[in-house]
C-alpha positions as CSV (number, residue, x, y, z in Angstrom):
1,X,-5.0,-41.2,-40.5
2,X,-5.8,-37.9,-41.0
3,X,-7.8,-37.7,-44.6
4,X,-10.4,-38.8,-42.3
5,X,-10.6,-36.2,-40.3
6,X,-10.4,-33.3,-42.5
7,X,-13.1,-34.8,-44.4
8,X,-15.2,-35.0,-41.9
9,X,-14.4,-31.2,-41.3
10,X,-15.1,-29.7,-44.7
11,X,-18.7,-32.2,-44.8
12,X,-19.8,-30.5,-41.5
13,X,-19.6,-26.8,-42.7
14,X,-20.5,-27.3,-46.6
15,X,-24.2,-27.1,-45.7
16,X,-23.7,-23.8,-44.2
17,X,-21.5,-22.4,-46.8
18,X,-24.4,-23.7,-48.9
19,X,-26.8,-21.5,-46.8
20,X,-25.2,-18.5,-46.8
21,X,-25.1,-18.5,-50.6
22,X,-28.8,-19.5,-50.7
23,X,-29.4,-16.3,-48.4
24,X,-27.5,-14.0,-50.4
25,X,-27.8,-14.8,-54.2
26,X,-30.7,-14.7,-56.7
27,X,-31.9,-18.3,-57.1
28,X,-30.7,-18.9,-60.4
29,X,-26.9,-17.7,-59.6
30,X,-27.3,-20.0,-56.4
31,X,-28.0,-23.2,-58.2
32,X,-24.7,-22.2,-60.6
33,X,-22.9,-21.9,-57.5
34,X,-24.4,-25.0,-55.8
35,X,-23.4,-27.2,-58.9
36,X,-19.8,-25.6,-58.8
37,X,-19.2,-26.2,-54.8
38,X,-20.1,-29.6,-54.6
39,X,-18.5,-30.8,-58.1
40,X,-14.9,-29.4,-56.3
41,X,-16.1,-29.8,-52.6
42,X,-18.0,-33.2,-53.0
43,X,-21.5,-34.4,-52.8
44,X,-21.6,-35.9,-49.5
45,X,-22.3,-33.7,-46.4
């Protein structure tokens, strides 16, 4: 099955999308933007 798979895919690179935003926004628009990824993205990963 392949749901699987690209799960496993998007889990493994959300923490770095989550770093990059971290890096580059003011810590108030960052946890507005955390809140928004992982509601659409999902929590685990």
């Amino acid at each position: 099955m392949i749901a699987p798979v690209i799960l496993r895919t998007v889990n493994a690179h959300k923490n770095r999308v989550l770093l990059y935003a971290q890096a580059a926004l003011p810590q108030s628009q960052f946890d507005a933007f955390k809140k928004l990824f992982l509601d659409e993205f999902g929590r685990v990963g």
